[in-house]
Structures are given as structure tokens and as C-alpha cells.
C-alpha positions as CSV (number, residue, x, y, z in Angstrom):
1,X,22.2,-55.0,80.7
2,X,20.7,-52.3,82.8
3,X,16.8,-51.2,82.5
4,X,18.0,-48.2,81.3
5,X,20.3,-49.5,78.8
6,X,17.6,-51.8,77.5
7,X,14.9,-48.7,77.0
8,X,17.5,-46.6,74.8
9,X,17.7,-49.9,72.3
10,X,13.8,-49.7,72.2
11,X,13.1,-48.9,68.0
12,X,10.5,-45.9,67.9
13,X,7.4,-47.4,66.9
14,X,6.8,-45.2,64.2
15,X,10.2,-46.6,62.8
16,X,9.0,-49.7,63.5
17,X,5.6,-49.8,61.3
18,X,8.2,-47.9,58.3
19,X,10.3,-51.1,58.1
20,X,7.7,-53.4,57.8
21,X,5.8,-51.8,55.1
22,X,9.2,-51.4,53.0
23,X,9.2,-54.4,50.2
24,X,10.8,-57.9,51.8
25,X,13.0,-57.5,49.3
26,X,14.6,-53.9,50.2
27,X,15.0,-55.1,54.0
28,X,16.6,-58.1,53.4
29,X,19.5,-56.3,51.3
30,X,20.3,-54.0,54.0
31,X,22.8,-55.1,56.4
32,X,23.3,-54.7,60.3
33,X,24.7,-51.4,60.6
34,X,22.2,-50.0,57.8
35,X,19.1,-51.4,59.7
36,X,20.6,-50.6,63.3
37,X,20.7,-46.7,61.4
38,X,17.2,-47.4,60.3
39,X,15.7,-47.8,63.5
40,X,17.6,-46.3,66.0
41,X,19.7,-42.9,64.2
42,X,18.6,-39.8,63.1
43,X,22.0,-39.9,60.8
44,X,22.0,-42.4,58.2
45,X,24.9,-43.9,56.3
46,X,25.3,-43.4,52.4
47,X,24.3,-46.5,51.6
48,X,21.0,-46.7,53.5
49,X,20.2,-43.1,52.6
50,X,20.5,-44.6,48.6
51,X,19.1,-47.7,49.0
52,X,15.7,-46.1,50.4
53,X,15.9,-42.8,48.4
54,X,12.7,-43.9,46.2
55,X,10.9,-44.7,49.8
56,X,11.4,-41.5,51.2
57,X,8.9,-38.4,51.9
């Protein structure tokens, strides 16, 4: 993998500090695509957009 390639898959650290202060319990029901969404999109599937809808601002 390229240097470049491997700077674009670098989380945003804000992102970063948000999943670890969600409950242990939340994280570990989401799956890859929902957590690669999480830390990486600015569009979010159905599913993650539900499951954190009482953690959002």
C-alpha cells in the first residue's frame, strides 16, 4: 500500500475520541461496514445512523 493510500485510511481523531467514549456495549453491536462509516464517511448507513441516534448532537 502506497503512503498515500495509507494517510486517507487514517480515522480523524476527533472521530476517534467519539468511539471510544460510546458505551462498550453500542460498539460492539456495530459491524464492519457501520464502524468503517463511523470513522471514515461523512454519509452513514441506516443502521448506524439508528443505532447512535440517542448519541448524537
Amino acid at each position: 500500500m502506497t503512503e498515500e493510500k495509507k494517510q486517507e485510511r487514517n480515522p480523524d481523531p476527533d472521530r476517534m475520541e467519539a468511539l471510544r467514549n460510546l458505551p462498550k456495549e453500542l460498539v460492539a453491536r456495530l459491524n464492519r461496514e457501520e464502524l468503517d462509516a463511523f470513522l471514515f464517511s461523512d454519509i452513514w448507513p441506516d443502521s448506524l445512523a439508528e443505532k447512535l441516534r440517542d448519541y448524537q448532537i
